[in-house]
C-alpha positions as CSV (number, residue, x, y, z in Angstrom):
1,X,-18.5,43.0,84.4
2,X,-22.2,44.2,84.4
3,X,-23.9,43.1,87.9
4,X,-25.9,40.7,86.3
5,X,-23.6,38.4,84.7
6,X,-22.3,38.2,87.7
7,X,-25.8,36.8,89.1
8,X,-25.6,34.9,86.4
9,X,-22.1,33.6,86.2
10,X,-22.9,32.2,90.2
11,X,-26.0,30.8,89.8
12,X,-25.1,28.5,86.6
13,X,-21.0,28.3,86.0
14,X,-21.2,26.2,89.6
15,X,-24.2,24.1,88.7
16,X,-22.5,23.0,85.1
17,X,-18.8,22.6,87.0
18,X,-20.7,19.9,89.3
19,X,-22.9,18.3,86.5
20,X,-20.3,18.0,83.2
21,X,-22.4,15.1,81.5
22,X,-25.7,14.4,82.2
23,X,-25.6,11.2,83.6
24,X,-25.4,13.9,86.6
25,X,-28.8,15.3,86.0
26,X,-31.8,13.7,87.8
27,X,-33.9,13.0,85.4
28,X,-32.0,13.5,82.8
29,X,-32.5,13.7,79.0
30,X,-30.1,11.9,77.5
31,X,-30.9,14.4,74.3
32,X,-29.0,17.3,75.9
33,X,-25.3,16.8,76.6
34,X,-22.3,18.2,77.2
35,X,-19.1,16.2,75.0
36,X,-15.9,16.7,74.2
37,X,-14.1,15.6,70.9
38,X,-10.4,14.5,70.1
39,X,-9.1,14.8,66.7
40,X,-6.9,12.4,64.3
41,X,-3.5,12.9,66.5
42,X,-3.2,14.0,69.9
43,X,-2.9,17.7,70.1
44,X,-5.4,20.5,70.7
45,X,-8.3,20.2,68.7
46,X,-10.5,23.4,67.8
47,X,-14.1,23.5,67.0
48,X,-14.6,26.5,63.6
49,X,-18.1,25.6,62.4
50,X,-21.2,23.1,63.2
51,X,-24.4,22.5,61.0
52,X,-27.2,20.0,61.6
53,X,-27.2,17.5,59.2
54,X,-30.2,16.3,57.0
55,X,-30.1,12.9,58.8
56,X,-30.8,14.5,62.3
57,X,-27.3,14.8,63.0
58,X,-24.4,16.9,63.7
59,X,-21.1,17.4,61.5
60,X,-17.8,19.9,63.3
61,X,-15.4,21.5,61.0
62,X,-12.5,22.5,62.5
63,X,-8.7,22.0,63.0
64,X,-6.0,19.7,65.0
65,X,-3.0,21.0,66.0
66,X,-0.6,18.1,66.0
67,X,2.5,17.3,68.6
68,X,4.6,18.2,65.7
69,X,3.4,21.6,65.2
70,X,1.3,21.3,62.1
71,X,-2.0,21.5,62.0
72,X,-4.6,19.7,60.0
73,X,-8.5,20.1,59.1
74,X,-10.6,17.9,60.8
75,X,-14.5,17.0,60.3
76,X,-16.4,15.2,63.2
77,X,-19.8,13.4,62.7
78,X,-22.2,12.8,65.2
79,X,-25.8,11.7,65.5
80,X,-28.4,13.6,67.5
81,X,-26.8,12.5,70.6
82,X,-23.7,13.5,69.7
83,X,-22.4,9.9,69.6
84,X,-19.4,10.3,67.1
85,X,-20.2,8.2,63.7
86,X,-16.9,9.2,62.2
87,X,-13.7,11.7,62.1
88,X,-10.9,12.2,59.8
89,X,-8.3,14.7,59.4
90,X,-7.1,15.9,56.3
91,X,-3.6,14.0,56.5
92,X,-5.2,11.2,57.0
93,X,-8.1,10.7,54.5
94,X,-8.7,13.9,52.5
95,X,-5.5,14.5,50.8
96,X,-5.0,18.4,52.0
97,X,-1.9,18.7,54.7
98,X,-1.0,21.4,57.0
99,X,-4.7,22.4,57.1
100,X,-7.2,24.6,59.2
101,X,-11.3,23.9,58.5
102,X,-13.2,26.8,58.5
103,X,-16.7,26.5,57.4
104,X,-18.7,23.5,56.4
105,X,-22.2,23.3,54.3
106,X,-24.2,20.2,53.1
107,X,-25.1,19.6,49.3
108,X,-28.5,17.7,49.2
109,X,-27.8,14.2,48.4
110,X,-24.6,14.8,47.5
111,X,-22.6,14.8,50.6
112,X,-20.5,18.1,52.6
113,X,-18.6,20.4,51.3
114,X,-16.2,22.0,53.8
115,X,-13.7,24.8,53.3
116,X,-10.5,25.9,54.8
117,X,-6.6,27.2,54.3
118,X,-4.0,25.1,53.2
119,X,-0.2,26.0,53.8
120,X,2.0,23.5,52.5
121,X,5.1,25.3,53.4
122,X,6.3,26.1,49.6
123,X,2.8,28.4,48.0
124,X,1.1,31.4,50.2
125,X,-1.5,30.4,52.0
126,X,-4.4,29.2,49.8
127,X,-8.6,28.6,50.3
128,X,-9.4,25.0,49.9
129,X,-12.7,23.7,49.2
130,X,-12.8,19.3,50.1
131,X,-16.0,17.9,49.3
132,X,-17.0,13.9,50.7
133,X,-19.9,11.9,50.9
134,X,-22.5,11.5,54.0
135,X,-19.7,8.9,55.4
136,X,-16.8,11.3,55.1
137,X,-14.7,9.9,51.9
138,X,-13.6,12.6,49.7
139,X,-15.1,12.4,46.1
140,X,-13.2,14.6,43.9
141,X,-9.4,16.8,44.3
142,X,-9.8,19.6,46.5
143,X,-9.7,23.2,44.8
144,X,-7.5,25.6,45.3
145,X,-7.9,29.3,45.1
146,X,-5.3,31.2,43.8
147,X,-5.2,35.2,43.9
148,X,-2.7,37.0,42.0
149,X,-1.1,40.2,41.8
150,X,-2.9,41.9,39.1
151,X,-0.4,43.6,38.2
152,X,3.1,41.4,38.6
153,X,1.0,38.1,38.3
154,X,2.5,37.2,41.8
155,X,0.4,35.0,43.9
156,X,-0.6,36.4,47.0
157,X,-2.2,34.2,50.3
158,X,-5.4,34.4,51.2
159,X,-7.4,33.0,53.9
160,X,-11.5,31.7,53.5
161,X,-13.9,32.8,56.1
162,X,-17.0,31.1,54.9
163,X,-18.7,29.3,52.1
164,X,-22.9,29.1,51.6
165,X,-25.1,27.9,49.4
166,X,-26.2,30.2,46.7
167,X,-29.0,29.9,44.0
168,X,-25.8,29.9,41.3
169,X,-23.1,27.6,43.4
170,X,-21.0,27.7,46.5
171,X,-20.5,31.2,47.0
172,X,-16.9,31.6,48.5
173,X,-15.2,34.7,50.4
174,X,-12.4,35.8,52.5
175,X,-9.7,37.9,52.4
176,X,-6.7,37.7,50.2
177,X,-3.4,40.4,50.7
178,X,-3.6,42.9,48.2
179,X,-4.1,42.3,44.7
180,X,-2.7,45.2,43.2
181,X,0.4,45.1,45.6
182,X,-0.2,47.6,48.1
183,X,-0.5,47.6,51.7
184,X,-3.1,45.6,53.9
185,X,-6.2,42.9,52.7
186,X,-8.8,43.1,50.4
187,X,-11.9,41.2,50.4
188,X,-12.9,38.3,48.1
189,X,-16.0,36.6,46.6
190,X,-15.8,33.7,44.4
191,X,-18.5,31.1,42.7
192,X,-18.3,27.1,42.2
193,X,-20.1,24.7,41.2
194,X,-21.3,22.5,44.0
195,X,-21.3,19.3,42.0
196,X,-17.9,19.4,40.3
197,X,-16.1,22.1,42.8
198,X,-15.0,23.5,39.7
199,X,-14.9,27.9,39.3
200,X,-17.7,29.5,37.7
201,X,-16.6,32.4,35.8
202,X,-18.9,35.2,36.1
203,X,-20.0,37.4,32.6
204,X,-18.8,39.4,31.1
205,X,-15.5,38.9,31.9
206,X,-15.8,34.7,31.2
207,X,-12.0,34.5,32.7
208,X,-13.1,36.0,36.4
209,X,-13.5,33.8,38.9
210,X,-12.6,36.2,42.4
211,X,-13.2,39.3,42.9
212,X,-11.4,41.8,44.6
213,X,-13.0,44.6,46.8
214,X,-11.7,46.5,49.3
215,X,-8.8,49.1,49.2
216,X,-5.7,49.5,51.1
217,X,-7.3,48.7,54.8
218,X,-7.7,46.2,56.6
219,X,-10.6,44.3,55.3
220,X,-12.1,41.4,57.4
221,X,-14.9,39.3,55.6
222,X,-16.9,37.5,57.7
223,X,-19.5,36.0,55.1
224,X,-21.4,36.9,52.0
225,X,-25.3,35.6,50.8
226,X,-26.4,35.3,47.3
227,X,-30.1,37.8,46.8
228,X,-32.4,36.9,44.9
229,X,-34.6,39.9,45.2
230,X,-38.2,39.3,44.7
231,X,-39.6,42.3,46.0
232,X,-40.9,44.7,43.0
233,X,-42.3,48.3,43.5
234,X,-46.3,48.4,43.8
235,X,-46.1,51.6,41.9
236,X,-43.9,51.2,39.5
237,X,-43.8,46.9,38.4
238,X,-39.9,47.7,38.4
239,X,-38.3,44.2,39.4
240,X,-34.9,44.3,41.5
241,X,-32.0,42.6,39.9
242,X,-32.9,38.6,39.7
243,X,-29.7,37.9,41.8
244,X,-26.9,40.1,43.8
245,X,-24.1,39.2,46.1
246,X,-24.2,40.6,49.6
247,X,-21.1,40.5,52.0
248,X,-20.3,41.6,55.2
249,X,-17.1,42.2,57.4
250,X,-14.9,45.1,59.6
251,X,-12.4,47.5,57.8
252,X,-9.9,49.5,58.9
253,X,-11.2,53.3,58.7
254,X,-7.8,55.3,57.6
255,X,-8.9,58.5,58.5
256,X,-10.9,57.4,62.4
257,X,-7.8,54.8,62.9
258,X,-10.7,52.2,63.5
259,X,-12.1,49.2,62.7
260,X,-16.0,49.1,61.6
261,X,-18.7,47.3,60.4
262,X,-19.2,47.5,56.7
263,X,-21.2,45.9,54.0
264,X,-20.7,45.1,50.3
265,X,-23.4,44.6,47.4
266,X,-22.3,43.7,43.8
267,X,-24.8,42.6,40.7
268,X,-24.8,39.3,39.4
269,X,-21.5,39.9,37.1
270,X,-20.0,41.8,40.1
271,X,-20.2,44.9,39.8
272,X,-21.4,47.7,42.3
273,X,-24.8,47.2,43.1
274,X,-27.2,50.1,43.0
275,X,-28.2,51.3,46.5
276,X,-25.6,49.0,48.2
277,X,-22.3,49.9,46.7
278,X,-19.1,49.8,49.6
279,X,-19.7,51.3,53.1
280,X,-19.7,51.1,56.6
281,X,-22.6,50.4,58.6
282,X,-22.0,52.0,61.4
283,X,-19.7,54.1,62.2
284,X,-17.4,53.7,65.3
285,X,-17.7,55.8,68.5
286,X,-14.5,57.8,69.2
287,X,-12.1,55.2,70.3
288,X,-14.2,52.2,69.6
289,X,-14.0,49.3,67.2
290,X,-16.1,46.9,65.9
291,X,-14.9,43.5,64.9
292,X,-17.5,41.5,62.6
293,X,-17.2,38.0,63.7
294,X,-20.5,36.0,61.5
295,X,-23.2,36.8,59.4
296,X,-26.4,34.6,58.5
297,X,-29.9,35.3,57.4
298,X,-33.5,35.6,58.3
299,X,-35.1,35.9,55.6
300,X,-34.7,39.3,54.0
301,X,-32.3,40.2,56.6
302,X,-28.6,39.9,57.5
303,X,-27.8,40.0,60.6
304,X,-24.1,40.1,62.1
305,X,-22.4,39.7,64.9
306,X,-18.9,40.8,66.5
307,X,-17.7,43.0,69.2
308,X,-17.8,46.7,69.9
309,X,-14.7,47.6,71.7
310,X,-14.2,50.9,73.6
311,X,-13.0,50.6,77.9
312,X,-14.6,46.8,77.6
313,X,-16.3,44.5,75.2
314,X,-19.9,44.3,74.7
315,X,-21.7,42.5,72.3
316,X,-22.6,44.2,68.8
317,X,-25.4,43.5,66.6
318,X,-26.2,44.5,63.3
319,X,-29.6,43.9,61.2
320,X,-29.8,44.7,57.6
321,X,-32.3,44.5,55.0
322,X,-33.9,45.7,52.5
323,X,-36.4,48.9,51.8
324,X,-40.0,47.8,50.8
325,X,-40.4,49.8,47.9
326,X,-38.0,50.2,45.0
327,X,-36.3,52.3,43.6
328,X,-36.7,54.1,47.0
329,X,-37.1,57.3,47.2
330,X,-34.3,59.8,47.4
331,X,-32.5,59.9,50.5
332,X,-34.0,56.4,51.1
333,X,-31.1,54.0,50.4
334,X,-31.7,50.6,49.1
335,X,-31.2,48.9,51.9
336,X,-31.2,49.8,55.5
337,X,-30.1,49.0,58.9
338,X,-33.3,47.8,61.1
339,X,-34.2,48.7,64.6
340,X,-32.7,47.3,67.0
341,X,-29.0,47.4,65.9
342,X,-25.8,48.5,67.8
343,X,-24.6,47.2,71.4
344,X,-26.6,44.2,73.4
345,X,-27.5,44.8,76.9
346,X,-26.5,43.7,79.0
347,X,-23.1,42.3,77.8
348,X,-19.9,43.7,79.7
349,X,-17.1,41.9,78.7
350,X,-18.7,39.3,76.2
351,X,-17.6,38.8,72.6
352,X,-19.8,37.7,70.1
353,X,-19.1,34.9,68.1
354,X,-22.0,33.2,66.1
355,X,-25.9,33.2,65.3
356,X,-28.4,30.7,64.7
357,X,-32.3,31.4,63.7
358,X,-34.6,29.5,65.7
359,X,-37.6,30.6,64.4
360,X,-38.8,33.6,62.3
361,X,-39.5,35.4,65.5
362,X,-36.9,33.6,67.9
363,X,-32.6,34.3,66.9
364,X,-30.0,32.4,69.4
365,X,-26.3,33.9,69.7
366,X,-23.2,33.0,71.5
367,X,-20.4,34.6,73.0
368,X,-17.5,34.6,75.2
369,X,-17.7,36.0,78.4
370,X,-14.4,37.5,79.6
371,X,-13.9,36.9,83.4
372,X,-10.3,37.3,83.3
373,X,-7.5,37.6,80.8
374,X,-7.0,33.7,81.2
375,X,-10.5,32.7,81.9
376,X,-13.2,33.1,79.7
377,X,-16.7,31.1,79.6
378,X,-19.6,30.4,76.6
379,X,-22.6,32.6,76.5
380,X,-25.9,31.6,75.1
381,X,-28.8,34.2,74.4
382,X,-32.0,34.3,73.0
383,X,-33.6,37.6,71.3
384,X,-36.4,38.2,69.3
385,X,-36.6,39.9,66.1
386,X,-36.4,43.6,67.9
387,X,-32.8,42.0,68.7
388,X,-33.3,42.5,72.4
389,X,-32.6,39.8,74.6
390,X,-35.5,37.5,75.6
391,X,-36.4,36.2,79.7
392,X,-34.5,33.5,80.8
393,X,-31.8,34.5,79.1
394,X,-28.9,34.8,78.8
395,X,-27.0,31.7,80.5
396,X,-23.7,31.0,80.9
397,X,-21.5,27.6,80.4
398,X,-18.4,26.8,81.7
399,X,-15.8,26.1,84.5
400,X,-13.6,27.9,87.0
401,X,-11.3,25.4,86.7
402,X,-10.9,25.7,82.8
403,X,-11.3,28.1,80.1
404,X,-14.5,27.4,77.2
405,X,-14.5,29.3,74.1
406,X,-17.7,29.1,71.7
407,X,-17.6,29.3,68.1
408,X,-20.5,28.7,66.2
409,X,-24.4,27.5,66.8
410,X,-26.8,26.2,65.1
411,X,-30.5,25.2,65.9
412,X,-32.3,21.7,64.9
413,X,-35.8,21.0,64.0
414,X,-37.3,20.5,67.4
415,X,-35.9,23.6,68.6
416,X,-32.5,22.0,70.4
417,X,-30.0,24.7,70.9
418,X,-26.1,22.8,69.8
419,X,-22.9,25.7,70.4
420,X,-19.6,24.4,69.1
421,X,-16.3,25.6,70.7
422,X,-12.7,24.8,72.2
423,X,-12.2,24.0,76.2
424,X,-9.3,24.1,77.5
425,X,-8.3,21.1,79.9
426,X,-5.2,21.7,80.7
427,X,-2.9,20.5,79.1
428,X,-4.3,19.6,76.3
429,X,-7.5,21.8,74.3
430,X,-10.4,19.7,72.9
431,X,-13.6,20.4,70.8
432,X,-16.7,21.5,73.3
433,X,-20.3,20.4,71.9
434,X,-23.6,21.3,73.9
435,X,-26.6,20.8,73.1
436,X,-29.7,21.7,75.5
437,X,-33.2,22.3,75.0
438,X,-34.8,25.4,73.3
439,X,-34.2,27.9,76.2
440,X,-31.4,26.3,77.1
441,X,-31.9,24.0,79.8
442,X,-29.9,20.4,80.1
443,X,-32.1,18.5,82.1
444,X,-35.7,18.6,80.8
């Protein structure tokens, strides 16, 4: 561990082990806090994805692991203090059983829609899309999504990683075990419509609903944006396509033996999009891998997050966006990687997990920091658009006494910083909420 986290880890870890809720803090601001959340039963409860809510609010998605073994998808709402409003687990009030929540998005004036995997112990695991009102009751039957052998017709599991809102629908991806029947995963997109949940077949072919991508690797999807390109050449007039699909994830490199950062664009009907196409990003370092953990947006660039992995972890950061003139010139590809991308520093032994944008010129990440293999505590960061780590940061929540895990952030209005992820206190794991002020702090 880098010298500095250490520094770190000493001067903040103590202060937050002596101070779990704010009613510690003189004076305190009752706005920042530090909660934990049960789910529907009494086992663990994990923490997968948090937005803020239109009303000023927070809503988890994520899943309880009950005393029985099985496990069901969970959504937690909160106000701004993070005073719970209401929780239900899919057993209980959503009609989906044996359940995991992955990622959750809000329809304007409609309600949530949050996605997951389903196992109900006789299919292969499927994606399940639930959608409820801004009081949490379910207004129409889940959807499924199937994925079939495209040859022998055989269903095949797949598993969602995250669902956003596009200009067409609710653009859907994962990663599904081969289509074709050969070895490994292949990546998945698929569009529905956000009022009906229904699929949105996608011309020409008015039967397709998901698409495959990938080949026989190891393909981990971590997200995907719908582009609508606005940018046309000065030059030329020549308009970009009016909309594209973008997704991002880590393959399995057959002939390195290791996992990278790659990127996949596809037109409106999904096919391969010109200047984008199926790559890698960047590739590993000889014995490295880089594991793609989330992707968001900043305008016209995606940024993702994961870990390179060579003697330790460090975080690794990827920026991509697109060239300012098109068609670019030859070599110029479409779209590029921006400075700033590859390993944060410094960042021994920290995983990263999720992003939030702040403000066009201010990104907040999280992480895990790895003390020990038993032991590992939440890191918070803020960086500018140059992607390098802005004064105070970064800071460090947790416990010696037990073991936090972040998962996702997200930024509200007035700049309040909320991270969502599992603690475990022993011997049972609950959902971890904090929220502090813009540069972290809990107090003022």
């Amino acid at each position: 561990m880098s010298r500095l986290l250490l520094i770190i880890f000493s001067a903040l870890t103590l202060g937050l082990s002596s101070c779990d809720t704010t009613s510690n803090v003189k004076p305190r601001n009752e706005d920042y806090f530090i909660k934990f959340y049960g789910g529907v039963n009494a086992g663990n409860q994990f923490a997968n994805d948090i937005i803020a809510t239109s009303d000023g609010g927070l809503l988890i998605a994520g899943t309880s692991e009950n005393n029985d073994g099985t496990k069901e998808l969970i959504l937690i709402k909160t106000d701004a203090k993070g005073t719970q409003e209401w929780i239900y687990g899919a057993g209980q009030d959503l009609g989906i059983l044996k359940s995991q929540g992955k990622s959750v998005i809000e329809i304007p004036n409609v309600g949530y829609v949050v996605g997951g995997i389903t196992n109900d112990g006789i299919n292969p695991e499927r994606s399940v899309l639930i959608k409820v009102d801004f009081n949490g009751n379910k207004l129409i039957d889940p959807l499924k999504i199937i994925t079939k052998d495209t040859i022998a017709n055989i269903e095949h599991a797949n598993r969602l990683s995250k669902i956003t809102n596009g200009h067409s629908g609710i653009l859907v991806s994962g990663e599904t075990d081969h289509p074709s029947g050969g070895a490994g995963l292949n990546g998945f997109i698929g569009l529905v419509d956000e009022q009906l949940l229904t699929p949105i077949a996608v011309p020409p072919n008015s039967s397709l609903f998901i698409h495959y991508f990938g080949s026989d690797s190891e393909d981990k999807v971590t997200g995907a944006y719908e582009i609508v390109d606005t940018i046309n050449s000065i030059t030329t007039g020549i308009g970009r396509d009016a909309s594209r699909f973008l997704i991002f994830g880590s393959t399995d490199v057959k002939t390195t033996g290791e996992f990278d950062f790659y990127y996949a664009g596809f037109t409106k009907s999904f096919g391969p999009s010109p200047g984008i196409g199926v790559s890698t990003i960047v590739r590993g370092w000889d014995g490295s891998n880089e594991f793609s953990n989330y992707l968001t947006r900043l305008d016209d660039t995606y940024l993702m997050i994961g870990e390179f992995n060579n003697s330790n972890s460090q975080i690794f950061l990827v920026g991509w966006n697109i060239n300012p003139t098109y068609p670019p010139a030859p070599p110029s590809p479409d779209w590029k990687t921006i400075p700033g991308s590859g390993r944060i520093s410094p960042s021994d032994n920290v995983i990263g997990k999720g992003l939030s944008i702040q403000n066009p010129s201010r990104i907040n990440l999280v992480g895990d920091v790895k003390f020990s293999i038993d032991h590992t505590e939440i890191f918070l960061a803020g960086m500018g658009k140059n992607l390098s780590i802005n004064s105070p940061w970064p800071k460090i929540y947790g416990a010696t006494a037990s073991t936090y895990s972040a998962s996702a952030v997200t930024t509200l209005a007035d700049g309040s910083i909320v991270v969502a992820g599992t603690a475990d206190l022993q011997p049972i794991k609950k959902i971890i909420v904090i929220k502090t002020g813009p540069d972290g702090q809990m107090s003022f």
